[in-house]
TITI-990548 format. One record per residue (C-alpha): residue in three letters; y, x, z. Coordinates in nm, 4 decimals, always signed. Example, Ala and Ser with C-alpha at 12.3 -4.5 7.8 and 13.67 -1.06 7.14 Angstrom:
2
PT   code          v          u          w
PT    ALA    -0.4500    +1.2300    +0.7800
PT    SER    -0.1060    +1.3670    +0.7140
This chain:
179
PT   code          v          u          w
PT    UNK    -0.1306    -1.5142    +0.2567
PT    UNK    -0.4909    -1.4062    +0.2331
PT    UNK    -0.7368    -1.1763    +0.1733
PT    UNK    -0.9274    -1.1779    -0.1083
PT    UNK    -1.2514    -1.0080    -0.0819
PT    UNK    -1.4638    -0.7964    +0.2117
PT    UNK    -1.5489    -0.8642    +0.5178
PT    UNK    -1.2590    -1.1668    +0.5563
PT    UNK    -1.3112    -1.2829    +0.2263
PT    UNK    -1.0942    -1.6038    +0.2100
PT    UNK    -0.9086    -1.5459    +0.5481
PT    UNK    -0.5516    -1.7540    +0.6092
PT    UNK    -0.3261    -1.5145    +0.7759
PT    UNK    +0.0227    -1.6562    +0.8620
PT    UNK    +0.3083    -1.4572    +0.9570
PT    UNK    +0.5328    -1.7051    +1.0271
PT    UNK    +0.8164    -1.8788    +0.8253
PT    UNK    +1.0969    -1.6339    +0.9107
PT    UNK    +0.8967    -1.3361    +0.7890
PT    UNK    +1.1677    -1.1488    +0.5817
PT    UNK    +0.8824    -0.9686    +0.3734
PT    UNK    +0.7819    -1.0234    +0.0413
PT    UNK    +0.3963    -0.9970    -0.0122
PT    UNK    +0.1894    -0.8668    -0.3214
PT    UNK    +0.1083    -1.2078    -0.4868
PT    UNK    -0.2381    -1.2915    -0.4646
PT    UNK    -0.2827    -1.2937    -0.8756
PT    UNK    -0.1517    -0.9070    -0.8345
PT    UNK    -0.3223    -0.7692    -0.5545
PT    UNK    -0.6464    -0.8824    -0.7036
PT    UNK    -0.6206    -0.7157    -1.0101
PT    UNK    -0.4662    -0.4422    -0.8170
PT    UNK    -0.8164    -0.4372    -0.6276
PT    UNK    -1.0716    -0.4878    -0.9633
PT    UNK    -0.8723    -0.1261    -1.1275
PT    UNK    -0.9272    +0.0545    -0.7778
PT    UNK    -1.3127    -0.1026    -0.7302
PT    UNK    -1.3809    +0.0394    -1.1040
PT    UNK    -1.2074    +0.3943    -1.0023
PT    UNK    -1.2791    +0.4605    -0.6857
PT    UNK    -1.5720    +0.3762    -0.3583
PT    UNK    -1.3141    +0.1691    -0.1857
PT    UNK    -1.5959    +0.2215    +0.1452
PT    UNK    -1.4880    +0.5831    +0.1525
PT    UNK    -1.1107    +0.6125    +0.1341
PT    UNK    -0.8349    +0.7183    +0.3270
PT    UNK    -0.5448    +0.5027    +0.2652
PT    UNK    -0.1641    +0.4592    +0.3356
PT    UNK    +0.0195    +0.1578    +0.2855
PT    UNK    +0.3731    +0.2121    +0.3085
PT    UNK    +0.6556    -0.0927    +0.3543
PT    UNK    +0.3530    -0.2584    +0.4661
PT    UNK    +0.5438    -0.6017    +0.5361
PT    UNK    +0.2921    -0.8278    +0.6256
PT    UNK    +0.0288    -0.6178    +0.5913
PT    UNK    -0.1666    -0.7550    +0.3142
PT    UNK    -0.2558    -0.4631    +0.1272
PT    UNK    -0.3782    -0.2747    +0.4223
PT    UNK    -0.6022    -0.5621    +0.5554
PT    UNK    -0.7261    -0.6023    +0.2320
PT    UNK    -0.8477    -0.2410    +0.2205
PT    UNK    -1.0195    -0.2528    +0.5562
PT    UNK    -1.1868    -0.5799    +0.4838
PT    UNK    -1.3221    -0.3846    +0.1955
PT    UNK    -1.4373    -0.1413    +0.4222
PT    UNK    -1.2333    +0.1642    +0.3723
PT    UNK    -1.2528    +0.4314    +0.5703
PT    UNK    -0.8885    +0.4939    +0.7075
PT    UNK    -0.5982    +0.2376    +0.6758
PT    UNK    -0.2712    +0.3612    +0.8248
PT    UNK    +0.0153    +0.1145    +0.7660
PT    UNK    +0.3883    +0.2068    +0.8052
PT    UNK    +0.6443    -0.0345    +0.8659
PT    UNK    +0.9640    -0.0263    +1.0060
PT    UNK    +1.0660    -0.3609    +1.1117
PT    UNK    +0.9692    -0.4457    +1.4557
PT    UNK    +0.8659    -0.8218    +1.3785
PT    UNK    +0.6477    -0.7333    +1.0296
PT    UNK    +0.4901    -0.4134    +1.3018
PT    UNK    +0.4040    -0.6509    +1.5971
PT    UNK    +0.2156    -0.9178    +1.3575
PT    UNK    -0.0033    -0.6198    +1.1414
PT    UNK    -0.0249    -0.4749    +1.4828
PT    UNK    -0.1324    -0.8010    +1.6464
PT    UNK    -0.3519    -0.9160    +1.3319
PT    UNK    -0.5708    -0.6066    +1.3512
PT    UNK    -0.6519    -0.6611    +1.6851
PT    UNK    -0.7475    -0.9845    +1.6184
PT    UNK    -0.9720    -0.9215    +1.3225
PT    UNK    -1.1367    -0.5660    +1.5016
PT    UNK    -1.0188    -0.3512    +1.2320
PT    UNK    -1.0847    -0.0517    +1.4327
PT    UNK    -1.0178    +0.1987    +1.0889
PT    UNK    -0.6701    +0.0769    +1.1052
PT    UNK    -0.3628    +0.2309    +1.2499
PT    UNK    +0.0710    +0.0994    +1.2554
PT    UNK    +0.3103    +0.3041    +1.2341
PT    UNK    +0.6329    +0.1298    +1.3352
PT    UNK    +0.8897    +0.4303    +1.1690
PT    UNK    +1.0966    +0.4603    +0.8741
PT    UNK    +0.9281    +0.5416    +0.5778
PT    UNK    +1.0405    +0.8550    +0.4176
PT    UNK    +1.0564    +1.0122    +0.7596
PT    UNK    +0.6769    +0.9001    +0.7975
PT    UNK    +0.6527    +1.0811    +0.4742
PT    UNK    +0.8418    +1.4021    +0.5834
PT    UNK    +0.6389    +1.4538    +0.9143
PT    UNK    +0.3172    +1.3383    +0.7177
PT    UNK    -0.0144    +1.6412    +0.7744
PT    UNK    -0.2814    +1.3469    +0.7076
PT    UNK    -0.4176    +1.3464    +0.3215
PT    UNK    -0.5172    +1.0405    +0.1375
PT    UNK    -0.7221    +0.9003    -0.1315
PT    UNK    -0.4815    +0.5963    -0.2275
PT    UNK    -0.1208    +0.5638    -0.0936
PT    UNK    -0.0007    +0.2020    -0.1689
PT    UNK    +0.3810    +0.1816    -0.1698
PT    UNK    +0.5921    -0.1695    -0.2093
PT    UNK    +0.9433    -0.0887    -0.0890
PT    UNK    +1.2186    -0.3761    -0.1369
PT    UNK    +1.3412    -0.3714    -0.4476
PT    UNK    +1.6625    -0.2662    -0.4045
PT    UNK    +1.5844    +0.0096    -0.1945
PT    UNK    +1.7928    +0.3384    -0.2318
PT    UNK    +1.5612    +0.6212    -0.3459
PT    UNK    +1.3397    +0.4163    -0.5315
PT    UNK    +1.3016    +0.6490    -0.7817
PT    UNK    +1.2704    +0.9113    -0.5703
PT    UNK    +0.9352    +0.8286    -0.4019
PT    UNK    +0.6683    +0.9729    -0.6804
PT    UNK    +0.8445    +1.2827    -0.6080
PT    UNK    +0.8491    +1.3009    -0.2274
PT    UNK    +0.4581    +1.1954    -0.2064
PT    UNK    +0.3924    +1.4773    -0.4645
PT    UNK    +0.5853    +1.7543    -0.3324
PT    UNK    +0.4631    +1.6569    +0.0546
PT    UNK    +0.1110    +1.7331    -0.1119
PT    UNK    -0.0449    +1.3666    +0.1126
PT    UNK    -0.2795    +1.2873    -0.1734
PT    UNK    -0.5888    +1.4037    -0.1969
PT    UNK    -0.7412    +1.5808    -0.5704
PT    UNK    -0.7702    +1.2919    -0.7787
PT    UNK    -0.6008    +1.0127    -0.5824
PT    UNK    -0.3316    +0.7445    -0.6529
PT    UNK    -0.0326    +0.6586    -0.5313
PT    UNK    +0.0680    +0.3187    -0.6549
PT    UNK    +0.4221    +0.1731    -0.6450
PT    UNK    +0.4846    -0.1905    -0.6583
PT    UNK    +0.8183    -0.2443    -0.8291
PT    UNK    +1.0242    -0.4660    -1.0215
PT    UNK    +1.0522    -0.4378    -1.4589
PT    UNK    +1.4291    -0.2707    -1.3822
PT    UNK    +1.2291    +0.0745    -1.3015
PT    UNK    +1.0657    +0.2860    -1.5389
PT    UNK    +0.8626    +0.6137    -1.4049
PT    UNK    +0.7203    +0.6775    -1.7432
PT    UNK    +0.8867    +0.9810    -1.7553
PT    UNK    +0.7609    +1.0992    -1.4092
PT    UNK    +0.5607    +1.4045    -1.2875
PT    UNK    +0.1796    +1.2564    -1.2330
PT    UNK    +0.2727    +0.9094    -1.3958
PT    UNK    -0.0692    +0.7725    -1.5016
PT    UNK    -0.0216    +0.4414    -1.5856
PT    UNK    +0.1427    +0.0768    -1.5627
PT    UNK    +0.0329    -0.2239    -1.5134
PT    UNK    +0.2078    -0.5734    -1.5057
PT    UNK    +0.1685    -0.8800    -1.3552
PT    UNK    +0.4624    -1.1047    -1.3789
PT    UNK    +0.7511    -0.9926    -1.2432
PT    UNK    +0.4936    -0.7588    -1.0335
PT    UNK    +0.5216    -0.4034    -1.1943
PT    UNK    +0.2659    -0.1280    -1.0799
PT    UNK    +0.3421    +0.2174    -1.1737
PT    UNK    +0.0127    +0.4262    -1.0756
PT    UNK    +0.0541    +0.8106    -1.0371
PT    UNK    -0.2346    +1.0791    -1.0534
PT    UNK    -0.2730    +1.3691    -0.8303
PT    UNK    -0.4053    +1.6094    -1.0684
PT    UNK    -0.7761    +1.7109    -0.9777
């Protein structure tokens, strides 16, 4: 795993061979990356990764320079190496959460520009994530919540959908708080 661009531009990170997580592939997050650089000032945000796994997508935002990077993962392994890994690279913007998700979600008062989501996918409740980010009211006017998924889930049909985008068998549904 790497990241791709910032700060640590080209930095090896290696969680170890037993790591249970499955990480945004590198093809993915990149293009991820180029439709948030053209959207938003990456330097300014307030983000939330959620499932953050081997925290990938968070260290990629804080290499980048964003503001606020708070990363939620439950598993205490995945927790201890983010944890450990951002004390390593000084990212000082950068907080872990070590708590199940959706009752991160439920105690949440924090609002954010971009809340990242990549659950397993076979999670229960899936489908019911647009929903609780929306009616929790944790995005800011304006911002995204994307949700990594796999091609079995469509959110077409869902309050705030904006768009899709696929790469692979990497599906990201992007959602709209309405401005």
């Amino acid at each position: 795993m790497r990241i791709i661009s910032g700060k640590y531009r080209g930095k090896q990170l290696f969680p170890g061979k037993r790591f249970s997580a499955r990480p945004t592939t590198d093809f993915a997050k990149e293009s991820l990356f180029n439709i948030l650089e053209n959207n938003f000032d990456i330097e300014n945000l307030r983000v939330l990764d959620l499932f953050a796994g081997t925290g990938s997508i968070g260290f990629e935002f804080a290499s980048r320079g964003s503001r606020l990077v708070d990363s939620v993962e439950v598993n205490p392994a995945h927790f201890q190496f983010i944890q450990k890994t951002v004390k390593e690279l000084g990212f000082m913007q950068m907080k872990v959460y070590r708590t199940d998700v959706f009752a991160f979600i439920k105690k949440c008062t924090l609002k954010y520009d971009i809340i990242f989501a990549d659950p397993p996918f076979v999670l229960p409740g899936i489908m019911n994530l647009p929903g609780m980010i929306f009616e929790k009211q944790i995005l800011n006017p304006g911002g995204w919540f994307v949700l990594e998924h796999s091609g079995d889930f469509n959110f077409s049909k869902t309050p705030y959908f904006l768009n899709l985008r696929k790469y692979g068998s990497v599906h990201f549904s992007i959602f709209e708080m309405n401005g």
